[in-house]
N, C-alpha and C positions, 0 to 999 in steps of 0.2 A: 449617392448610391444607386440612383436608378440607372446610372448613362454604365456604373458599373456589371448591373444585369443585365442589363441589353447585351451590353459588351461579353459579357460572361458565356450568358448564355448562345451566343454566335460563337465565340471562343470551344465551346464545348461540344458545337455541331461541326465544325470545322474539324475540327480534331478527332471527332468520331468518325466524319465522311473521309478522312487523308486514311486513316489504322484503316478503317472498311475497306475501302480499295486500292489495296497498297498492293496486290497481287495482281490487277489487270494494269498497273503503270508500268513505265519500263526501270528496271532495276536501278538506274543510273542513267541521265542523259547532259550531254555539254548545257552551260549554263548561257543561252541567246546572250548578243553583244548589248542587246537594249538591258536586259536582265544584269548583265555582268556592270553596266555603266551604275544602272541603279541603287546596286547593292554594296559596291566601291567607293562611288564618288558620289554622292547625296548631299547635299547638303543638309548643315541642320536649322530647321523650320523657327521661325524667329516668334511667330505663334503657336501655342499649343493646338494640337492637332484631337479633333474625338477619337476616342477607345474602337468604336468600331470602325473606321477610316485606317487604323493601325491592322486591326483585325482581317482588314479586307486585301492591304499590302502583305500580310501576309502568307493569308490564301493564294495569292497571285505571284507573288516574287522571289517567296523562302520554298514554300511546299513543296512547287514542282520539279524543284533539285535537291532532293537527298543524296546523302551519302551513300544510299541506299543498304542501310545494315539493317530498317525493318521489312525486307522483303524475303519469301522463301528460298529464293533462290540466290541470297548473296551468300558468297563462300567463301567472303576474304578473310580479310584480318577477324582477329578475335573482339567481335564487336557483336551485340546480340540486337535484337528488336525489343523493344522496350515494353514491357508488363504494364499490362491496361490496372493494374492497380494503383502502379508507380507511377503513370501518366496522370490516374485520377488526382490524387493526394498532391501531387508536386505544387497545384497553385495553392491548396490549404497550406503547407509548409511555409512558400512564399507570403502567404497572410498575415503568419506568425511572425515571420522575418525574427527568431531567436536567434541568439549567440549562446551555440553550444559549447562553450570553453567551461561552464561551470555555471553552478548555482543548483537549487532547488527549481526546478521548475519540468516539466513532460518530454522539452526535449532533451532534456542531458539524462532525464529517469529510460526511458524508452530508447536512449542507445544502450544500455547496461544491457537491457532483456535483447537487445539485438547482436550485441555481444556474445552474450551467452548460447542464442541460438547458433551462431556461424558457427563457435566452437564444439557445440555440441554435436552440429548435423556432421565433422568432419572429422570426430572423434578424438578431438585435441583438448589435453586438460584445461578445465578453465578455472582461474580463480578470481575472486571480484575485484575487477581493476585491470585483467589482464590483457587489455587489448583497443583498438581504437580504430574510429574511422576514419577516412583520410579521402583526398580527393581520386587517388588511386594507386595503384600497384607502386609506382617510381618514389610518389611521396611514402611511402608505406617499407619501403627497402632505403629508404636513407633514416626513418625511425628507426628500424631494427640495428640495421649495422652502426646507428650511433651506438648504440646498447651493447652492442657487441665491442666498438673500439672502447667505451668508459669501461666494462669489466675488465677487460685483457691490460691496459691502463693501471686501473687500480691493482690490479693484483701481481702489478711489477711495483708497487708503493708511489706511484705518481699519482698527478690529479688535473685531466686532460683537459677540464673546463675551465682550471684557474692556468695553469701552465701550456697547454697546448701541449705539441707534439714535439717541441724544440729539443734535443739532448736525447731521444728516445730512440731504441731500434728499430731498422723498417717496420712496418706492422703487411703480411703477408696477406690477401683474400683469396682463396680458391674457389673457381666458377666453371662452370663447362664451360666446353665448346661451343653447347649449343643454348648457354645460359642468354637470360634475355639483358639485351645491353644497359637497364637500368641497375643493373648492379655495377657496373666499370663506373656508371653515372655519378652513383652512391660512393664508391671509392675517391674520386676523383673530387667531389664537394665535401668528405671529409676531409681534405687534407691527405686522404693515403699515398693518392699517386698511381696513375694506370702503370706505373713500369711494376708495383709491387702485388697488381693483379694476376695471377697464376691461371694460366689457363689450360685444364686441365683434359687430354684427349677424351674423344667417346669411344666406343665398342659398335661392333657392327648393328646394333640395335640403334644408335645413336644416345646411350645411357652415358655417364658420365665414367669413365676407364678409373676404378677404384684402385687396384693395384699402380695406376701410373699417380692417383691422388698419394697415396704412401710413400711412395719416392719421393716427392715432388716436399711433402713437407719435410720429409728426412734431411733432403739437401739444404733445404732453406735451415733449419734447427743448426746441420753442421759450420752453415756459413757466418752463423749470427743471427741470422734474422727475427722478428719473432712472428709467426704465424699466429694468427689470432680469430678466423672466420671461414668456413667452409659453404659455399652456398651451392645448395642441392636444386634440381628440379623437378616439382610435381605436377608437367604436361609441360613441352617447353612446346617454343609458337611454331617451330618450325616442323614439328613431325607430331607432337604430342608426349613426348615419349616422357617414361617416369624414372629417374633416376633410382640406382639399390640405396632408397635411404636409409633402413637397416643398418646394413654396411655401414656407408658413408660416417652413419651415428656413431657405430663405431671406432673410428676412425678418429671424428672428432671427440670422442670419450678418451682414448688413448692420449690424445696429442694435448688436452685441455682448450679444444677450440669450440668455441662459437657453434652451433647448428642451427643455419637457417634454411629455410624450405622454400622454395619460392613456388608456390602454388595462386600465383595470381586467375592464371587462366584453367591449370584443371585440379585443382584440389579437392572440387565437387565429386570427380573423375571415382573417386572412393566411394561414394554410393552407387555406382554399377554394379553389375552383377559377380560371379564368376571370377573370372583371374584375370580382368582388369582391376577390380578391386584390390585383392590379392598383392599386388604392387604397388601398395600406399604400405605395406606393413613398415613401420619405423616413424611415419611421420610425426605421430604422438608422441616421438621423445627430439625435437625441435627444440630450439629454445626461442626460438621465432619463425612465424608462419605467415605469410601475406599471400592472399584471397583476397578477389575482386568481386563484390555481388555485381556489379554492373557487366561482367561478362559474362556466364554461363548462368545465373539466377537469373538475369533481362532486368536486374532495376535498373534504371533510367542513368546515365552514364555520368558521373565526380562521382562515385562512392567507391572506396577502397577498403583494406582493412588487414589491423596488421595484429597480429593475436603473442602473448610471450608465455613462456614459462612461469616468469618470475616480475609482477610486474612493478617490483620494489629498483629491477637496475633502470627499467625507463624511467624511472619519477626523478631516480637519481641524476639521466643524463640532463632532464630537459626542465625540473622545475624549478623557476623562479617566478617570486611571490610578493608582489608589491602587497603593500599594505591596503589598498582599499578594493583586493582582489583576495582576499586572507577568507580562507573556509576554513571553518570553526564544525561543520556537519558533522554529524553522529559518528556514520559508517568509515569516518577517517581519511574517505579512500582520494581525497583534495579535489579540486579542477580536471577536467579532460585535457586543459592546457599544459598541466605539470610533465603533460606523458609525453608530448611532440611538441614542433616547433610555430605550430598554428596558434595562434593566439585566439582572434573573433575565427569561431566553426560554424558553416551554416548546419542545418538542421536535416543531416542527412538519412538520419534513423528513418524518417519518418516514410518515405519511400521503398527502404528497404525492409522495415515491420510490412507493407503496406501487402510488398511483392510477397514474403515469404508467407505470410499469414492467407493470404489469398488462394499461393499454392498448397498448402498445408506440407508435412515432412511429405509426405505418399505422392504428392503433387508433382514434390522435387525430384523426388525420387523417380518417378516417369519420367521429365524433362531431362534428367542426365540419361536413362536408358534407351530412352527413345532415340535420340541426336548421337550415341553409342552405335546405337543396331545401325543407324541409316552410315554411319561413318564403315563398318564392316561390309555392310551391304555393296557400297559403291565400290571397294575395296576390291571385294568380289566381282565387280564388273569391270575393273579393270585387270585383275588378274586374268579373267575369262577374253579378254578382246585382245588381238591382234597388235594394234595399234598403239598401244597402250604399256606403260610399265611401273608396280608398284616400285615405290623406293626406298621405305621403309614402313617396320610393321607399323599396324595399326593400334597405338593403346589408349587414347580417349576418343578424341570427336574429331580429331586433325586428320588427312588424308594428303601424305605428300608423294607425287607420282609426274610423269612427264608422256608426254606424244611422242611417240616413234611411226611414223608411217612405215609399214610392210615396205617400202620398196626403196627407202633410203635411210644411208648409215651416216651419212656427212651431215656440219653445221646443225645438228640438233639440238648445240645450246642457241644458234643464234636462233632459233625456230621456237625454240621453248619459251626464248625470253620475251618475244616478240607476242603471244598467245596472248597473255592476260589482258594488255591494251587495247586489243581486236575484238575480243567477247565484251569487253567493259563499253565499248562504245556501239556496239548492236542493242547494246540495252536488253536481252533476252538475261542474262543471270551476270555474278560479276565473281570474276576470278584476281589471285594474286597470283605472284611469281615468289620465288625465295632462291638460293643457293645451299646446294645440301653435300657433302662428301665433294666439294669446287665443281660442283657440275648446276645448269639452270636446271629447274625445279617447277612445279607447279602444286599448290597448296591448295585443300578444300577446306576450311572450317566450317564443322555444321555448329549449329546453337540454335538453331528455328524450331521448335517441337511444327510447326506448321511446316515444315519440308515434306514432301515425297520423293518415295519409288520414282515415279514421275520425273520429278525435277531433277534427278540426277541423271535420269535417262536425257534429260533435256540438257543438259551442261554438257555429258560428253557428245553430245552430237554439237553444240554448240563450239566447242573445243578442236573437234573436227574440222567445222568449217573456219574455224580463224586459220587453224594449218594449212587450210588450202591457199587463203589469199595470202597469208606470213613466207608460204614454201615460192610461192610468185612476186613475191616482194624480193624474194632471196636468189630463185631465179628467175630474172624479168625477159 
């Protein structure tokens, strides 16, 4: 135990000094060929090696290449900087090393209250049982839509777990445009089939075209088919934008289908203020809801979560009960294993109690308004510049817009696309690209409560100059 204090304790200066100065490193940098040989091709050591010797390769070999998602100024993908709570508690977790599939013991008690928390902060009804953690969004949208294909299943009098899908009508899903591709994912590993995924136009806000959603099942009804899943967006990755779930609910209330929500990345988006809020109304009559703490909360990244209405149709898709796995507990409510396909669960509660409790409701509630205002703000500087063009509004933390230099009209997608790779290897901030309405695109995700005014002043000038050297690549 002592070589594990030593070690520990260097472990937790290390880790303090990398979060501490994660603002004056460069966002992002190529990873050296000695670096790259190391981390690849290593062999593995034929003697065991000390704790702090590992410690120390770390410091030197993993550190100084991040992905760079805990720095203020990264704006890519929907990936957050990790919660000094979440970082603290993750080796306690690892100590425990539990399997949360079930039993009596803190880690399977303390997902229930973390359960109940996500549902609560997001205003989605909760009932005990009715939801689960997962390693993230993807696994989290192939729980729901099982749930979805065993009701629609059963309620043609089949039985989809003993029989499959053999002998039965297509089963139809409708997704946006701008739905994120773990849903085609989900269709495609149940058995449904990407030809019977519906892909439903957006509106010039890039929301999900509800009147073309109505058609769309009308035909399929007259063709034979049976529709059975409607999946909504609540922020999608490419603009943020929130789908009229409202509507949509309606829609699926008419037709007997499914209502899922896919709120992995802004579901939080609902505790904003104003009339970003405002555009979550519906989402509480879902019959499934998937939220990622590890995106806009900052827990430390595997944690997912997938929330139901009802969570008697999960138990029904996915539990089976060997005998020396057989809960006999009070509250009835079986294994977390009954409810998904995960068997051994690591202990994810515990990181995200860790995060949320830290931040308190009020905490969280600034972290979404905060990374809101700076998303509007920048918005606002790009509308005010020249150079510059929003692309679509702004309704959480996503800001999706493109460069236009004053004094040329040509090859602006090849100029666009070429942007994000130019800023990413300056190392000053890190941008993506995306494709929006078939044109290249440029995307900001804010999540850093530690962003500035500043840093966005700092990206578009940054953005500026990759156009200079992208417009001289383009013409040399």
């Amino acid at each position: 135990m002592d070589e594990l204090r030593r070690a520990g304790r260097l472990a937790a200066d290390v880790t303090a000094d990398h979060l501490g100065g994660v603002r004056d490193r460069p966002v992002w940098q190529p990873v050296t060929e000695a670096d790259r040989s190391w981390l690849m091709r290593q062999d593995l050591p034929a003697a065991g090696r000390p704790l702090t010797d590992l410690v120390h390769d770390i410091r030197t070999r993993v550190l100084p290449y991040p992905m760079g998602n805990g720095h203020p100024r990264f704006f890519g993908w929907v990936n957050s900087a990790p919660s000094a709570a979440g970082v603290l508690v993750a080796p306690i977790a690892a100590a425990l090393n539990p399997s949360c599939a079930g039993g009596d013991h803190a880690g399977v008690l303390l997902e229930h209250t973390v359960l109940r928390w996500l549902a609560e902060l997001v205003g989605f009804p909760h009932r005990p049982g009715g939801g689960l953690l997962t390693s993230g969004a993807s696994m989290a949208t192939v729980v729901a839509l099982a749930a979805a294909r065993q009701r629609a299943v059963g309620r043609d009098g089949a039985d989809v777990r003993e029989e499959g899908l053999y002998g039965l009508p297509p089963m139809v899903l409708y997704v946006s445009a701008e739905g994120h591709s773990c849903l085609r994912k989900a269709a495609e590993l149940l058995g449904l089939g990407s030809r019977h995924v519906r892909v439903v136009p957006v509106d010039g806000g890039f929301r999900m075209d509800v009147d073309a959603l109505r058609a769309l099942v009308t035909r399929d009804v007259r063709a034979g088919l049976r529709p059975f899943c409607v999946a909504a967006s609540a922020g999608t990755v490419n603009t943020g934008a929130v789908d009229a779930l409202d509507e949509i609910a309606d829609v699926a209330a008419a037709h007997g289908l499914w209502f899922h929500v896919d709120g992995a990345y802004g579901a939080l988006g609902a505790l904003a203020s104003g009339a970003a809020s405002a555009g979550y109304a519906g989402m509480a009559r879902a019959d499934s809801l998937v939220l990622d703490p590890h995106k806009w909360l900052g827990v430390p990244v595997g944690c997912g979560c997938v929330l139901w209405r009802d969570p008697a149709l999960a138990r029904a898709t996915f539990s089976l009960i060997p005998a020396y796995l057989r809960d006999d507990h009070e509250d009835g409510l079986g294994w977390f294993s009954e409810y998904g396909p995960e068997q051994t669960r690591p202990f994810r509660a515990l990181r995200t109690w860790a995060t949320m409790s830290h931040l308190g409701r009020d905490g969280i509630i600034r972290l979404v308004g905060t990374t809101v205002r700076l998303a509007h703000t920048l918005a606002a500087m790009i509308e005010a510049a020249p150079d510059f063009e929003l692309l679509a509004p702004v309704s959480t933390s996503i800001v999706a817009f493109r460069c236009h230099p004053v004094d040329r009209d040509d090859r602006l997608d090849d100029l666009n696309r070429r942007i994000p790779a130019i800023v990413q290897h300056r190392g000053r901030a890190f941008l993506t690209g995306t494709r929006l309405a078939g044109a290249e695109a440029l995307r900001a995700c804010l999540l850093n409560p530690a962003t500035t005014e500043d840093d966005l002043v700092l990206l578009l000038d940054e953005i500026r100059g990759a156009a200079t050297t992208a417009t001289a690549e383009i013409h040399p």
